[in-house]
C-alpha positions in Angstrom: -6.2 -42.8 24.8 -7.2 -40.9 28.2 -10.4 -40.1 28.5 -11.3 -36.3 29.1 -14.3 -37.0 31.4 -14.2 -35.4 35.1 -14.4 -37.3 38.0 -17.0 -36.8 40.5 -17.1 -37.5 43.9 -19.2 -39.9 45.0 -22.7 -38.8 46.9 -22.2 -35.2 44.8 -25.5 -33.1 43.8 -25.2 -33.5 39.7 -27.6 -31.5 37.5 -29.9 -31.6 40.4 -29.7 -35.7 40.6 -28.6 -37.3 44.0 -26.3 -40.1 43.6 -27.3 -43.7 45.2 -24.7 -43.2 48.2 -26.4 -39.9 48.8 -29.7 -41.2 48.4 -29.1 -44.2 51.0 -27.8 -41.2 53.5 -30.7 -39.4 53.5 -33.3 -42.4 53.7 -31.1 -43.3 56.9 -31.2 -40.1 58.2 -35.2 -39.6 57.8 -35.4 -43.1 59.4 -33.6 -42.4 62.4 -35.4 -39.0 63.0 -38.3 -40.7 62.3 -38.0 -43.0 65.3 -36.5 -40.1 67.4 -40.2 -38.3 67.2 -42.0 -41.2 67.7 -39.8 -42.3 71.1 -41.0 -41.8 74.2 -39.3 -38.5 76.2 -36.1 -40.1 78.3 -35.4 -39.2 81.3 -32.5 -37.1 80.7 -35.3 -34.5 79.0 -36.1 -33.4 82.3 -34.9 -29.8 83.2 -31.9 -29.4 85.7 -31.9 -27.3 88.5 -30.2 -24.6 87.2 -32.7 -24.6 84.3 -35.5 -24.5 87.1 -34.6 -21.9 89.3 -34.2 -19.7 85.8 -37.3 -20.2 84.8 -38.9 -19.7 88.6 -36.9 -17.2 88.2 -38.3 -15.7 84.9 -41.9 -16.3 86.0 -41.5 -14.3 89.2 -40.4 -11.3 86.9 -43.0 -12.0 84.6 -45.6 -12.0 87.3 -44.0 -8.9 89.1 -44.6 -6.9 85.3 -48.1 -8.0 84.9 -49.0 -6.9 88.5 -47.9 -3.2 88.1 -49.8 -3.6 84.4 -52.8 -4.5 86.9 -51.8 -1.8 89.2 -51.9 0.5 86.5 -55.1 -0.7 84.8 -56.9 -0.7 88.3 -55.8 2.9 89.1 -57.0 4.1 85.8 -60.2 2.1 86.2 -61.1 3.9 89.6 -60.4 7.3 87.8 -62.6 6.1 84.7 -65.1 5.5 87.3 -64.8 8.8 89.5 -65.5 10.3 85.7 -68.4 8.4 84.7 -70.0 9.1 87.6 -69.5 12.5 87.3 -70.8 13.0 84.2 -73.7 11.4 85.0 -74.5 13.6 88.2 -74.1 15.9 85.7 -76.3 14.8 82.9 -79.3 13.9 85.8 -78.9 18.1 86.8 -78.8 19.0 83.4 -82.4 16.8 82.1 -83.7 18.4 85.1 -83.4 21.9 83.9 -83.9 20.6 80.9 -87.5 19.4 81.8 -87.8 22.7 83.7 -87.3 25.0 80.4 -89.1 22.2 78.6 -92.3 22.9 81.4 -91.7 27.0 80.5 -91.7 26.8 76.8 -95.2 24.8 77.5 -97.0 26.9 79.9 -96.0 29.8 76.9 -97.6 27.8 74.1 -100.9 27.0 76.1 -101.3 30.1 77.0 -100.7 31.2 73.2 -103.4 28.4 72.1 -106.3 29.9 74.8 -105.9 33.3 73.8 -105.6 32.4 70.3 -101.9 33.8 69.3 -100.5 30.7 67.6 -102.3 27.9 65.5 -102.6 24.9 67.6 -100.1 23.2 65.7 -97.7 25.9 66.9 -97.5 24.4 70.6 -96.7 20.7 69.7 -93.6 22.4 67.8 -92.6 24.6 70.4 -92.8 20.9 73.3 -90.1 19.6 69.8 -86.7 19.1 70.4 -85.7 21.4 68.2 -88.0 24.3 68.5 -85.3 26.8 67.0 -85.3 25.9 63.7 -89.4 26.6 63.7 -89.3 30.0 65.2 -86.3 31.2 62.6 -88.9 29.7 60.1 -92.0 31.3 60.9 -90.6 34.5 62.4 -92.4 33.6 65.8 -89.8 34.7 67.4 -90.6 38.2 67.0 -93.8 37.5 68.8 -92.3 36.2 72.0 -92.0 38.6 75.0 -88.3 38.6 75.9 -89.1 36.4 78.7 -90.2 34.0 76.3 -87.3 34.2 74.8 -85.0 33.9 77.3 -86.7 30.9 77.9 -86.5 29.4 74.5 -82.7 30.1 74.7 -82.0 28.3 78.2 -84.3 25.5 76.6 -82.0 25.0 73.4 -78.7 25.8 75.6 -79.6 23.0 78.3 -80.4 20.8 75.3 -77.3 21.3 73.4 -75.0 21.1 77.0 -77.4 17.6 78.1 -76.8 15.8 74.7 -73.3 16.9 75.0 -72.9 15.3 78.5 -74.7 12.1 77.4 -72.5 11.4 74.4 -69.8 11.9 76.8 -70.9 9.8 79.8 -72.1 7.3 76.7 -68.1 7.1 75.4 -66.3 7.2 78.7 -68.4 4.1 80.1 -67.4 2.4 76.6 -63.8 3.3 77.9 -64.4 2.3 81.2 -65.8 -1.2 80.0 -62.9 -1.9 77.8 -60.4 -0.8 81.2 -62.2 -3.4 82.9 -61.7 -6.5 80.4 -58.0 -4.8 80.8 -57.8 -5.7 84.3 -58.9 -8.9 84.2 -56.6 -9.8 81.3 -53.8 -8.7 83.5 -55.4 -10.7 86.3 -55.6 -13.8 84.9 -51.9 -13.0 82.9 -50.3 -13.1 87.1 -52.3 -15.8 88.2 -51.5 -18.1 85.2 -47.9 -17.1 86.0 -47.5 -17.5 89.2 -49.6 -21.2 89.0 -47.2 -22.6 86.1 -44.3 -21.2 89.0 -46.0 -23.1 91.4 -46.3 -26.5 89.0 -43.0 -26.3 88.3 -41.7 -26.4 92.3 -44.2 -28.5 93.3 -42.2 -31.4 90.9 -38.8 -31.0 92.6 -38.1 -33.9 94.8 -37.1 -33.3 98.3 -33.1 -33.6 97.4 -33.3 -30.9 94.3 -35.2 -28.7 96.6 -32.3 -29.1 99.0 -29.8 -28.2 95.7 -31.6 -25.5 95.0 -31.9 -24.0 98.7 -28.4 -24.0 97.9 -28.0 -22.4 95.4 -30.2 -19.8 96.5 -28.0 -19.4 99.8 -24.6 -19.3 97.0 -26.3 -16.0 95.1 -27.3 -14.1 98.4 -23.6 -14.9 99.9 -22.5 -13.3 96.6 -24.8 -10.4 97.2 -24.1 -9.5 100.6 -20.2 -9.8 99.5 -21.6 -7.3 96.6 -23.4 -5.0 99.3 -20.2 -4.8 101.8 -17.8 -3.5 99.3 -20.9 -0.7 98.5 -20.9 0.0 102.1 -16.9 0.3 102.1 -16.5 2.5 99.1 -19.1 4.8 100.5 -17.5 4.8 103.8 -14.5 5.6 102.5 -16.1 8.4 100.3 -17.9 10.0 103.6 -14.0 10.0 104.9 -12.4 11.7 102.6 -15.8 14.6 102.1 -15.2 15.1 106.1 -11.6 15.3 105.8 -12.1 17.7 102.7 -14.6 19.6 104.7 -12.3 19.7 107.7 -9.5 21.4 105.7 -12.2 23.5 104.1 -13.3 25.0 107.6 -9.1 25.3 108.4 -8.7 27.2 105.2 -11.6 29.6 105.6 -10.6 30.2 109.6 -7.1 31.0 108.4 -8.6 33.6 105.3 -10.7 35.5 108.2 -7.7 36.2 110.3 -6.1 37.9 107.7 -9.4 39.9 107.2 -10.9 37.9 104.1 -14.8 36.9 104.3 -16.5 34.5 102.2 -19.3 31.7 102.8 -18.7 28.2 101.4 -21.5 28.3 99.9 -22.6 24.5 101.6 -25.4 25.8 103.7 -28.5 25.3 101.6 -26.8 21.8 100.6 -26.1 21.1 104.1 -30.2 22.0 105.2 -31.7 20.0 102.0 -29.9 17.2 103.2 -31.5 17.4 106.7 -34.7 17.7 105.4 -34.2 14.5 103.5 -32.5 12.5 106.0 -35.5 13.5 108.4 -37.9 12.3 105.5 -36.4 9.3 105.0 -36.0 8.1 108.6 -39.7 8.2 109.0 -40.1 6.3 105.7 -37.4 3.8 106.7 -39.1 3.6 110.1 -42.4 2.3 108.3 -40.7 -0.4 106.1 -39.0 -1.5 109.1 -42.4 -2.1 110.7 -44.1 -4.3 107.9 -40.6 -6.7 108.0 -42.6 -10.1 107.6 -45.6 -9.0 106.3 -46.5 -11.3 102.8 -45.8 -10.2 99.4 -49.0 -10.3 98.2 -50.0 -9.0 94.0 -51.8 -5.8 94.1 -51.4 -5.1 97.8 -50.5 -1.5 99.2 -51.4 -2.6 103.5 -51.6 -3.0 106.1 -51.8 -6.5 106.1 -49.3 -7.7 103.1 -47.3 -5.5 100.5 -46.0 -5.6 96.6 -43.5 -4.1 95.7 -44.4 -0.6 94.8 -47.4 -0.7 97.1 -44.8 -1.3 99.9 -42.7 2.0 99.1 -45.7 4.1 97.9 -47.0 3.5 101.6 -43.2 3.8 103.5 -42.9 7.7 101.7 -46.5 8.2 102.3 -45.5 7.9 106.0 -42.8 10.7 105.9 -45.9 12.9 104.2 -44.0 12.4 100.5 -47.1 11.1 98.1 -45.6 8.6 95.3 -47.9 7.3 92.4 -49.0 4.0 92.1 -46.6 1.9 89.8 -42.7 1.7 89.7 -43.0 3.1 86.3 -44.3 6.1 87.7 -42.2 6.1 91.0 -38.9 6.2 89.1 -40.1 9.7 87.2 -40.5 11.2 90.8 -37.7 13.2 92.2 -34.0 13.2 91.5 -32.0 9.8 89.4 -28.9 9.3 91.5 -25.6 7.4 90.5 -25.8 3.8 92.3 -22.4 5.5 94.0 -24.2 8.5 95.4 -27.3 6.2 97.0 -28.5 7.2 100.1 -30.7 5.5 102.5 -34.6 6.6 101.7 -33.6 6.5 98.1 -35.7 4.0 95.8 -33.9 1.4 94.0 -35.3 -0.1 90.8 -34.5 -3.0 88.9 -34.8 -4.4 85.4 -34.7 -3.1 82.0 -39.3 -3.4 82.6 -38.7 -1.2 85.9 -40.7 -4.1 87.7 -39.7 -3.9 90.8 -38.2 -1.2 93.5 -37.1 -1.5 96.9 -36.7 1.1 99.9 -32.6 1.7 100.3 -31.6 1.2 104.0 -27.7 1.9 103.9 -24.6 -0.8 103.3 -25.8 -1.9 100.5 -29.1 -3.1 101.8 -32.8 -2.6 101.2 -36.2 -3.2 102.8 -38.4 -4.7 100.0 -41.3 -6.9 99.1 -39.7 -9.6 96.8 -42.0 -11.8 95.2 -44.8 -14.1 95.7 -44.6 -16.9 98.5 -42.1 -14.4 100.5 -42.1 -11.9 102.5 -41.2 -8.2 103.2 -37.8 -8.6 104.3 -34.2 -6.9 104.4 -32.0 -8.0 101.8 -28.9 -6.9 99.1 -29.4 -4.6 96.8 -27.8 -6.8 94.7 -29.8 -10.2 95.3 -30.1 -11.0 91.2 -26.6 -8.8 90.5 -25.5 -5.8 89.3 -26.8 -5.8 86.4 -30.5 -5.7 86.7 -30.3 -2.5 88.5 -32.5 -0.2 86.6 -31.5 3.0 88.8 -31.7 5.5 91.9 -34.3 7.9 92.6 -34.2 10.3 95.8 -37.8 11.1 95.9 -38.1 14.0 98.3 
């Protein structure tokens, strides 16, 4: 007779009981990742060039966001510190009228002891710091002259406006305190950056820096192939706008003959464009000048440039002002379509808005790039397409 019993497989989970076979698997398994861990790294573990030049790459970025964190933190530090000064320039004037109504309300009170107006106890309260609640208490008040009184109210005014100003002065130095731990973070967060940057090219043997010179020179031929075609779209754009505008001015010379006027209506266009293009020569004429000059973290001139401190300083020269960081510059003026750009236009890149460069025409830009290089003309489209952020005409 057959028996009814199913078959299992062998090395099958039953009832939560591994089988030998299974068993003797997973024991062999364990073992051999248990001598994996304990060997020593191989030589094959060591990153490729590609892998490198990603991660220089990376830490370049990285270091380009912390430095407009620092250039943020250090602009708001300076204003923190314009404010606590003033406040305390303010509190100083304010405990010296203080101690001037504090002098008044004495000279009143002595001369209320000597002629016997007030017991002597009266004085010391009137020299408290809070005389008012004493004269609403014992109705002294309505034995002051109403000089006296004006005096006790500029006393207990200036009091009031003094402890005020303190607790404010007190609470934005707090502020300004915790600004300054925030700069030195950010500090220390580029510097540790740019060092492990610096570890990791200093291991490249003299071939693998030749591979990746290489591949360097690959990307920018890419980019400059990138830029042209720019360059020739807009070229051919500007062509057919004059050609348009050409048969515009035909059109509107052949309606006036018959006795027809009208204006096109492209004058004011055609003016705010030459105040723009005037603007941005003398901003392209500065940038031009610093070609060369090093990228340097936190720099805005003369001697060396980041990013944003190079194109804050370019449009400072045409008399435009632009704030500090690229995420304030891209907020100023007018976003652009990438196929509208016009030289003088800003051009800034990554989703982080970490870096911008100064648009020079064909594609180009004048920029400061990263650490170790310098400001220099180069492709709008040096790490692709794709990390383009956006255009701002600032003016």
């Amino acid at each position: 007779m057959a028996s009814h019993r199913k078959w299992s497989p062998t090395g099958t989970r039953i009832a939560g009981i591994r089988t030998p076979a299974l068993a003797t698997a997973a024991l062999t398994s364990v073992a051999l990742l248990s001598q994996t861990a304990n060997a020593a790294p191989s030589a094959d573990s060591k990153p490729s060039i590609e892998e490198v030049e990603k991660k220089v790459d990376d830490l370049y970025h990285q270091a380009e966001a912390a430095t407009e964190k620092y250039n943020a933190t250090r602009e708001k530090t300076a204003q923190q510190r314009k404010r606590v000064d003033s406040l305390l320039d303010d509190v100083a004037q304010r405990t010296e009228k203080l101690n001037t109504a504090r002098d008044e309300l004495g000279s009143f009170a002595a001369a209320q002891y000597r002629t016997g107006a007030s017991a002597p106890d009266t004085a010391t309260l009137l020299l408290a710091d809070n005389p008012q609640d004493y004269f609403d208490q014992t109705q002294l008040m309505d034995r002051l002259t109403s000089r006296q009184k004006v005096a006790v109210d500029d006393y207990i005014t200036e009091q009031a406006a003094t402890t005020k100003k303190r607790a404010e002065a007190s609470q934005s130095l707090q502020t300004l305190t915790t600004t300054q731990s925030a700069l030195r973070t950010s500090k220390a967060d580029v510097q540790r950056k740019l060092a492990e940057a610096r570890d990791l090219l200093s291991k490249l043997t003299a071939e693998e820096k030749a591979r990746l010179a290489a591949i360097e020179k690959k990307k920018q031929e890419a980019a400059d192939r990138k830029a042209a075609e720019l360059a020739q779209q807009q070229a051919a754009a500007e062509k057919e706008a004059q050609e348009a505008a050409a048969q515009q001015q035909t059109t509107s010379a052949t309606t006036s003959t018959t006795g027809t006027t009208g204006t096109t209506g492209t004058t004011g266009s055609s003016a705010t464009d030459s105040s723009y293009t005037a603007k941005a020569d003398k901003a392209l004429a500065f940038a031009r000048a610093q070609i060369g000059k090093p990228y340097v973290w936190g720099a805005t001139g003369p001697g060396s440039y980041d990013c944003s401190g190079l194109t804050q300083a370019a449009w400072k020269a045409a008399g435009v002002d632009l704030p500090r960081t690229t995420w304030d510059q891209v907020n100023v003026g007018t976003t652009v379509p990438l196929s509208d750009i016009k030289p003088g236009d800003l051009v800034f890149f990554y989703d982080d808005i970490s870096h911008v460069g100064l648009y020079i025409g064909n594609g180009m830009m004048i920029h400061a790039p990263k650490p170790g290089a310098y400001v220099r003309e180069e492709s709008i489209f040096y790490g692709g397409e794709s990390i383009i952020h956006s255009v701002v005409r600032p003016a």
